[in-house]
N, C-alpha and C positions, 0 to 999 in steps of 0.2 A: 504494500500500500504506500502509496507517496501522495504528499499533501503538493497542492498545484493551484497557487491564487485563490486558500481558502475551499477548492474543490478539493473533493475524495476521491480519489482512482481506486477500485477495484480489479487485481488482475484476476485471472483465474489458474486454480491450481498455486494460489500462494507457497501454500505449507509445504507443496512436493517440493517446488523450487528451494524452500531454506530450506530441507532437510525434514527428513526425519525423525528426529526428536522436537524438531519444530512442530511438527504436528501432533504427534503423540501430546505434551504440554497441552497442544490447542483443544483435543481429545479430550484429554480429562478436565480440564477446566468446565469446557459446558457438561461434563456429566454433573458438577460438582453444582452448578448455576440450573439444573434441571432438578436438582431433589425434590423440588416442592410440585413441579410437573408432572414430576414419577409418580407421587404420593396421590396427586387429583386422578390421574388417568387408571391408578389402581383400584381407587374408590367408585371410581365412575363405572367402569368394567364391569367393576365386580358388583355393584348394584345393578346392572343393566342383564347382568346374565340372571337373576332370581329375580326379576320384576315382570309382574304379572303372571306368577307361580302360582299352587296353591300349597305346593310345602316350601315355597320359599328359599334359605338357605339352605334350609334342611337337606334339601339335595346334594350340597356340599359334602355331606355326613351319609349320603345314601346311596350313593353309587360309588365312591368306592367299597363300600363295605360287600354291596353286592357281589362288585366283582373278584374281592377277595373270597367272597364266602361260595361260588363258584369254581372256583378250584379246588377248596377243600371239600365242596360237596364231592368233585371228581377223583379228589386224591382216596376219602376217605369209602367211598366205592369199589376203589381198585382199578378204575378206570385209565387216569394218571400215573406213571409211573414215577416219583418223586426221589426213588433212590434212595439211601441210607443215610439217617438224620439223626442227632443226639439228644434233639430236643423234640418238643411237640410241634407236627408238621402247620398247625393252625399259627404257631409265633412264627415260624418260618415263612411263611407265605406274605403273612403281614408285612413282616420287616420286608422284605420284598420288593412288595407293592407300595410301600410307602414312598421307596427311594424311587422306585417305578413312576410310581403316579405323577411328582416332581417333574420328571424329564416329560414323560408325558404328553400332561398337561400343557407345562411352558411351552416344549416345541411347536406343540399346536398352535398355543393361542402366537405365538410371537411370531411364528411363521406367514399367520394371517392378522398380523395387526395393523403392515401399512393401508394394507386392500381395504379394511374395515374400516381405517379413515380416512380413505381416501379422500373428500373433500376437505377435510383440513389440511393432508398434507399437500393438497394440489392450490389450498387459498392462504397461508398461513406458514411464516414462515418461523421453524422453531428446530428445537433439536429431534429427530426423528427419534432417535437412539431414545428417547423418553417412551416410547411408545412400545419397543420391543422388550426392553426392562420391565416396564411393569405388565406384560401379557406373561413376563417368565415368572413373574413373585406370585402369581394367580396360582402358580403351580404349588404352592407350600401350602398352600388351605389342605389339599387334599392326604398331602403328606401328614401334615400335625394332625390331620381327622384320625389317620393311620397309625401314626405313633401314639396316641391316647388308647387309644385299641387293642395296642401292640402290652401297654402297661397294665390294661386290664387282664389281658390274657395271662400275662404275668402273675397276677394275682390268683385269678380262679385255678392256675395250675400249680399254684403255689412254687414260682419260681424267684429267686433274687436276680432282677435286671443287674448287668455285667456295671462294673465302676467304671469302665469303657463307654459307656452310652456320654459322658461329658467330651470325649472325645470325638463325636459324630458328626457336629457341627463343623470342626476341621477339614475331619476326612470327606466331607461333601463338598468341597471346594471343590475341587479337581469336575464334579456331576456340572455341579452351577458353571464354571466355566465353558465347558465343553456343550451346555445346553444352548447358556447363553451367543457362543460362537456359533453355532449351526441355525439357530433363532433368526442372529444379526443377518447370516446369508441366504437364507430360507427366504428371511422377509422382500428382500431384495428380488429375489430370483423369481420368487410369487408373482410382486408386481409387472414382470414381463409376460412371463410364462403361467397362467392358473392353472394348468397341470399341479403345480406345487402341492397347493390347498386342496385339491379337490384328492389328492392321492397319501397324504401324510400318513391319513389315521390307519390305510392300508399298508404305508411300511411301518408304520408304529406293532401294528400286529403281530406282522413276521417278526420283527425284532424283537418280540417278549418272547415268542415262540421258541427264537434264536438264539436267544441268552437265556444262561439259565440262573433265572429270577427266579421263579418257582418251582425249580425242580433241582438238585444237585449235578453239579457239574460231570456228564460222564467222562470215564475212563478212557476210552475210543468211541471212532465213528467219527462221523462229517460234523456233529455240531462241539463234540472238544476238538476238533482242528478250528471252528469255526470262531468258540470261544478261547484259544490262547492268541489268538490275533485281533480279538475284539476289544477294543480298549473301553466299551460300556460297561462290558462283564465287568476289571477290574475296579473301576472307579462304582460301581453298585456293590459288587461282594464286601470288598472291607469294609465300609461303612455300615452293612448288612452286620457283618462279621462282630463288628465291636459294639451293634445293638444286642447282638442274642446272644453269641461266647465266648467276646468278651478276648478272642485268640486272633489272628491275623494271619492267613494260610499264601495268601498273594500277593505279600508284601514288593515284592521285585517288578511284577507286573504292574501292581498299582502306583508304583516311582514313575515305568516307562509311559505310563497311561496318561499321566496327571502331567510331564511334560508336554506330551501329545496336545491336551488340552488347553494344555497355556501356550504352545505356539498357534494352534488351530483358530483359538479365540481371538489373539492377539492379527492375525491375520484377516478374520473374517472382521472384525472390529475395522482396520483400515480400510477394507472392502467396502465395510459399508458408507464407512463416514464420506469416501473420495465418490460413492454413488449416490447418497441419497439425495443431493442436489439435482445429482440427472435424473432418477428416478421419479421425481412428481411426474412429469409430463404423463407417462404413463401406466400411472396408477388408474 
């Protein structure tokens, strides 16, 4: 930018030209100058998805429970094969699902958050990045529904939760990155292409199917090939791990996984910020 008789030149592509850490700086400042953005557009969401319900939030509390209690109806059938557990298969699943529901959730909603407002971001000029943030925090409602669950179950099976569970919040770093990052470029890619949106919830599927959330990790076959190269499995299991036993069996995987995550994020993060200027048009 250069000052000119009192006028303001805007070039384009400022930040690339200084550099890289130029823009990074520039980066986090408006994430920093969005808090109070993040916070309305969470609120507003999250009211807009239980308005004009007749259980209201309550839904929040009712579909994951469903779909946890689906599983265990299959596991506890015989129908599911869930493999060799130490604990009771209904804490397992929970914990599971809980970190499940997170990614989930977030990818979805942040995937389709610019399309959803579209006409703000095509009349209104603001930080987009507020908008994919807070479709990902939408994702913890279902998670905490899940972890209160998780502690009941504890209870009626008369278990002591691991001293580990104060460590979870940690080891979920590595989740929230990685969601966050594929959210930022999802959202993006949406806006060109609705392929995106209209097909998530369908790889969302295969991907529970494909990690193993709810089942123990087999020994062989195509999906333990499929899970030591899945950097999901890691960054779900430990945190899994340090909710129910409290022990950490993927320690090595969950290092590579969680770099994985902080360069992918950091990545799709510059992707977004250097497009969402070009993006309005076509939302």
């Amino acid at each position: 930018m250069q000052t000119i008789d009192k006028k303001v030149v805007y070039f384009p592509d400022k930040a690339i030209k200084q550099g890289f850490p130029s823009l990074f700086k520039e980066m986090v400042r408006e994430i920093i100058r969005s808090r109070w953005l993040i916070q309305q557009f969470l609120v507003r969401d999250f009211s807009a998805t239980y308005k004009q319900t007749i259980l209201g939030i309550f839904w929040a509390f009712f579909v994951p429970l469903i779909s946890t209690g689906t599983f265990i109806f299959l596991s506890s059938g015989g129908i599911l094969d869930v493999g060799s557990l130490s604990i009771p298969y209904p804490i397992y699943a929970v914990a599971g699902t809980a970190l499940w529901q997170f990614f989930s959730v977030g990818l979805t909603l942040s995937a389709n958050s610019l399309v959803n407002s579209g006409s703000m971001v095509t009349r209104i000029n603001f930080n987009r990045e507020s908008l994919v943030i807070s479709a990902i925090a939408q994702g913890f409602v279902p998670s905490i529904v899940q972890i209160v669950v998780l502690f009941i179950l504890f209870a009626c099976y008369q278990i002591m939760p691991p001293i580990t569970v104060l460590l979870v919040p940690l080891a979920m770093i590595p989740l929230m990155l990685l969601t966050l990052g594929l959210g930022l470029i999802l959202s993006i890619i949406n806006g060109v292409f609705r392929d995106v949106g209209l097909g998530i919830s369908t790889l969302l599927t295969f991907l529970m199917f494909a990690t193993p959330i709810l089942y123990t990790k087999p020994t062989g076959g195509i999906v333990a090939t499929i899970s030591q190269y899945n950097p999901l499995y890691y960054v779900v299991s430990v945190p899994r791990d340090l909710l129910i036993t409290g022990s950490v069996n993927e320690l090595g995987g969950f290092l590579y996984s969680s770099l994985f995550a902080l360069v992918l994020f950091l990545i799709c993060w510059i992707a977004f910020h250097l497009a969402e200027t070009r993006i309005a048009e076509r939302i």
